[in-house]
C-alpha positions in Angstrom: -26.4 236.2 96.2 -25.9 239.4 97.4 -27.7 243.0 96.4 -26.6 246.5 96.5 -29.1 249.4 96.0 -27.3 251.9 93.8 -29.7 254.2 93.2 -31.8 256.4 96.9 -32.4 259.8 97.2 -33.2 261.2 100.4 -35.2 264.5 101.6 -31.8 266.6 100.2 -33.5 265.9 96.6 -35.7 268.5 96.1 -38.5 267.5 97.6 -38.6 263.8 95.5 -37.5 262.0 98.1 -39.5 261.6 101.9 -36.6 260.0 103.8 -33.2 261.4 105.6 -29.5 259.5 104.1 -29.2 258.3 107.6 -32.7 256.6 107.7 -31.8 255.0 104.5 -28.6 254.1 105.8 -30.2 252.3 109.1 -33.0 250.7 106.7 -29.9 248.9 104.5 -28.2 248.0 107.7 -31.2 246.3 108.9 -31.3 244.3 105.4 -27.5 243.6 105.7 -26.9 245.0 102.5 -23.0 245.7 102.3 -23.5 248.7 100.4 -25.7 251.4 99.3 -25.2 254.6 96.7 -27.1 258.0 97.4 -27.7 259.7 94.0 -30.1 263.0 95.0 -31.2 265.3 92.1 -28.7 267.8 91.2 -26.7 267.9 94.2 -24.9 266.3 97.2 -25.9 267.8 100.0 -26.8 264.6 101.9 -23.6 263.0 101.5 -21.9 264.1 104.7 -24.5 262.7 106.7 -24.6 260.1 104.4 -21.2 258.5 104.6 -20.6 259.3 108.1 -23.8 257.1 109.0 -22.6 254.8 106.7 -19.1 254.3 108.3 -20.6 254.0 111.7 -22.4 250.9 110.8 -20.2 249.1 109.0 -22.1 249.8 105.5 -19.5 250.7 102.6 -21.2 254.2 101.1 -21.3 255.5 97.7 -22.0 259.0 96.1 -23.5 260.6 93.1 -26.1 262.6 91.9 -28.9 262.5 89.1 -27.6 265.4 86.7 -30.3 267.4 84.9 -29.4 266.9 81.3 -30.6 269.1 78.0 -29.9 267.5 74.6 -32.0 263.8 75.6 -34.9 265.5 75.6 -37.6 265.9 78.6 -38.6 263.5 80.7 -41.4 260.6 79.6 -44.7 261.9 81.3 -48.7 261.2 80.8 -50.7 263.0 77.5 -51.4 266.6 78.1 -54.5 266.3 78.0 -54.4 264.1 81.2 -55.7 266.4 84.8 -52.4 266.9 86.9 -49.7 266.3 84.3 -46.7 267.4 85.3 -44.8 270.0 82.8 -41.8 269.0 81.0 -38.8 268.9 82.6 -35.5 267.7 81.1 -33.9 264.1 81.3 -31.5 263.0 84.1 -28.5 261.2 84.4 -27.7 259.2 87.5 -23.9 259.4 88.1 -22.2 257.5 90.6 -18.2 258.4 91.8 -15.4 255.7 91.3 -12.1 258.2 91.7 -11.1 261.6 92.9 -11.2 263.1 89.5 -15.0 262.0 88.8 -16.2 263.4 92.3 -14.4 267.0 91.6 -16.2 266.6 87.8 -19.4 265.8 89.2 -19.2 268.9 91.8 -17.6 271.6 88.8 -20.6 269.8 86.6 -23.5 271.1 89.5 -21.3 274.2 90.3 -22.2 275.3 86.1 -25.6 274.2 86.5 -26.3 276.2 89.8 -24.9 279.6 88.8 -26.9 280.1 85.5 -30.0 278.6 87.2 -33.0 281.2 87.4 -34.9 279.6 89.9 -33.8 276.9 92.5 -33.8 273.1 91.1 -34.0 274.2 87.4 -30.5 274.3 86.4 -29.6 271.4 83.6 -26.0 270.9 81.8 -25.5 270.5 78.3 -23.8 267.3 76.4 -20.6 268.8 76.5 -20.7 269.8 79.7 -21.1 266.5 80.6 -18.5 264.8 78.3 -16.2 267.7 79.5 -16.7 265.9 83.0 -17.2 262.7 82.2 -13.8 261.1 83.4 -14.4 259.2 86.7 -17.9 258.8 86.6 -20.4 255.4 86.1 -24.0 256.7 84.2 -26.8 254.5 84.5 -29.5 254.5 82.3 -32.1 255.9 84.8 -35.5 255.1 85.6 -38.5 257.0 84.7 -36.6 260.0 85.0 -33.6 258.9 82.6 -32.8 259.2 79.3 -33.8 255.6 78.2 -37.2 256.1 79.1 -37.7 259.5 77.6 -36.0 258.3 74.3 -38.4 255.2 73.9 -41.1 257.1 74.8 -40.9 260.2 73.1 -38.5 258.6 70.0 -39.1 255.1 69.3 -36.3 252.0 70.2 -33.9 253.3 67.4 -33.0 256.8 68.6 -33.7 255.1 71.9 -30.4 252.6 71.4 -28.8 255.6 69.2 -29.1 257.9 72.6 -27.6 255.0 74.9 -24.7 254.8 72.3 -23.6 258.2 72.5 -23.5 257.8 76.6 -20.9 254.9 75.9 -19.1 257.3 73.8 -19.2 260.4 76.8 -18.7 258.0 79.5 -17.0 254.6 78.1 -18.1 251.7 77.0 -17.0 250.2 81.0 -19.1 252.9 82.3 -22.3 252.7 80.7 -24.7 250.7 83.1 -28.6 249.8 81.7 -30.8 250.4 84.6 -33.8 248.3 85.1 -36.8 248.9 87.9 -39.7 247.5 88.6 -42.6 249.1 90.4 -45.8 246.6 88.9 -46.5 248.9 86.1 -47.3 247.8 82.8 -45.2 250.5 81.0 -42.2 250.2 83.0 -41.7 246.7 82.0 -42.2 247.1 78.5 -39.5 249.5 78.7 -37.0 246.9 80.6 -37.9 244.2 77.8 -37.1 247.1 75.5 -33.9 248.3 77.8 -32.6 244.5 77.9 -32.4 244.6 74.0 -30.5 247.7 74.2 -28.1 246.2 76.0 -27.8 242.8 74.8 -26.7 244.6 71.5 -24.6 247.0 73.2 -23.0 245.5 75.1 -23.6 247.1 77.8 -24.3 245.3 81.2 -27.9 245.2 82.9 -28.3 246.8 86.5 -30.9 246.1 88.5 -32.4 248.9 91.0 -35.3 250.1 92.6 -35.3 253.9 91.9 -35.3 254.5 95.9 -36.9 257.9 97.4 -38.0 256.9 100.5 -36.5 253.7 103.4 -40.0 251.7 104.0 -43.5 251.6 102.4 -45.3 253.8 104.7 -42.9 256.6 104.1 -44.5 257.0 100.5 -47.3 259.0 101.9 -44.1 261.5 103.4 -43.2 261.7 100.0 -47.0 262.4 98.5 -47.1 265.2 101.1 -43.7 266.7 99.4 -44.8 265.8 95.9 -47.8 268.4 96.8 -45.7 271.0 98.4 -43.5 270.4 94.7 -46.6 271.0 92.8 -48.5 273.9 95.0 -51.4 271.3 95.2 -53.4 269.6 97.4 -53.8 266.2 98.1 -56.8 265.6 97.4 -56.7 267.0 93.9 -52.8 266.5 93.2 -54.4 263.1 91.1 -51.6 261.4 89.1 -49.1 263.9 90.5 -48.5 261.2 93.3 -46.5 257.7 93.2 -48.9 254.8 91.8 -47.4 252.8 94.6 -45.4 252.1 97.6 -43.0 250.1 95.7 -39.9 252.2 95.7 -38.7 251.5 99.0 -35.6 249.6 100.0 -35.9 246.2 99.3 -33.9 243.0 100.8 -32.0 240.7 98.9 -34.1 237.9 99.1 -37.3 240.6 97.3 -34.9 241.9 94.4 -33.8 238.2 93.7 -37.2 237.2 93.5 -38.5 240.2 91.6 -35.3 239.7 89.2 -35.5 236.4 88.6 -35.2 236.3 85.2 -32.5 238.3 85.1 -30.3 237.5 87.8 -27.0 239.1 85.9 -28.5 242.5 86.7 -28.2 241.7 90.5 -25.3 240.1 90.7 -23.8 243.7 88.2 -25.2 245.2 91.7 -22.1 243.9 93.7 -19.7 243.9 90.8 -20.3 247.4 90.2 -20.1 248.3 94.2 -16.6 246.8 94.6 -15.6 248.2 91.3 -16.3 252.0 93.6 -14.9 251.0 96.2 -11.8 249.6 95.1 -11.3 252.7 92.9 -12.0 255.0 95.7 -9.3 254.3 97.7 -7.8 257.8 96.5 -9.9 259.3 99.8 -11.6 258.4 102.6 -15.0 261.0 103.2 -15.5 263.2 106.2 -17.9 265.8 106.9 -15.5 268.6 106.7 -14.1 267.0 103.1 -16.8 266.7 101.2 -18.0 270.2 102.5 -14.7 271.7 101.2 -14.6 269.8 97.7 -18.3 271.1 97.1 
């Protein structure tokens, strides 16, 4: 059984993620992973560098971006009365690119969100934005950050299906995609056996991912150090702020299969989904000087 990881961000992600798309690219290479998708928050400004490492190791590349979103709700986040809660920021969708059409939606879709944004990074698009630009694109579910874990948390399982609905009627029924991660947390998982439901009666296929922001373990303390430079704190007081773990590195096949072994259809949607983008995006082959002129 193969794996594909379809959802990194790298250092272009506004500070969430600690490591560069060509670092992630040489980490998948050395895990011979056929494929791997960079999704960075709100933006693509890694995927020159990106693909062009990608192509030069023989490692098919795929892009998208998480797209901040208003009308889900904000994200799922700790009581208030918790030290170092983070305030409330709006859901996001990752999308991922299968045609021409979806990348020049997903780049109008930023290009709205980034000239009515007051400060940098705080831009979101409303629903029909999105379903304006929804032709051409897959959304997944999300992790944390997504709207099926702000919706359970913040709604209950019934708006929480009710939510993942109206994504299969913006995006298509083929193009709806429920994520699942697990980082050993307690909460996570209750959401997945919750997520699962969704999608049996849905249905809706299950995706399995590890919410990448950084290539190998120790890299996570990279991404603490940005996570405190996010926040204006320091790390010794930044508290819950910072990741629980070091799990959301890349992970080889053999780890994914293991930690999926329950549900090995959401691994083996990994590399269904990957050839579905690639054999859809034969209408162009990346460059550097391409994507810079389409964005």
């Amino acid at each position: 059984m193969k794996y594909v990881e379809l959802h990194c961000a790298s250092a272009f992600s506004f500070l969430e993620g600690a490591s560069r798309p060509e670092d992630l690219v040489s980490r998948a290479k050395e895990l011979e992973q056929p494929a791997i998708a960079l999704v960075d928050r709100d933006g693509v400004y890694g995927a020159p560098r990106f693909h062009m490492a990608a192509k030069s190791v023989g490692i098919q590349p795929h892009v998208g971006a998480e797209i901040s979103v208003e009308g889900f709700g904000n994200l799922a986040r700790p009581p208030s009365w918790m030290p170092n809660s983070f305030p409330a920021r709006p859901v996001r969708l990752p999308l991922l690119v299968k045609s021409r059409t979806g990348y020049q939606n997903l780049c109008r879709l930023m290009t709205r969100d980034k000239l009515r944004e007051k400060e940098k990074g705080t831009g979101t698009a409303n629903l029909d934005e999105v379903a304006e630009h929804a032709e051409g694109l897959v959304c997944l579910t999300g992790g944390e950050e997504g709207v099926l874990a702000a919706s359970l948390s913040n709604k209950g399982f019934e708006d929480a299906r009710k939510d993942i609905e109206l994504l299969t009627t913006i995006f298509g029924r083929k193009n709806v995609y429920v994520e699942l991660q697990r980082h050993c947390h307690v909460v996570e998982e209750r959401r997945n056996q919750a997520a699962v439901r969704i999608g049996e009666t849905l249905g809706l296929p299950l995706l399995a991912t590890n919410g990448v922001r950084y290539a190998t373990a120790p890299e996570r303390e990279i991404l603490d150090v940005f996570t405190c430079i996010r926040n204006h704190c320091k790390l010794e007081t930044a508290g819950r702020l910072l990741e629980r773990n070091d799990e959301r590195h890349l992970r080889s096949t053999e780890e994914m299969v293991q930690l999926f072994s329950d549900l090995p259809q959401a691994i083996h949607n990994t590399l269904e989904l990957s050839a579905r983008l690639e054999k859809e995006k034969r209408w162009i082959r990346f460059s550097e000087s391409a994507l810079k002129k389409d964005f």
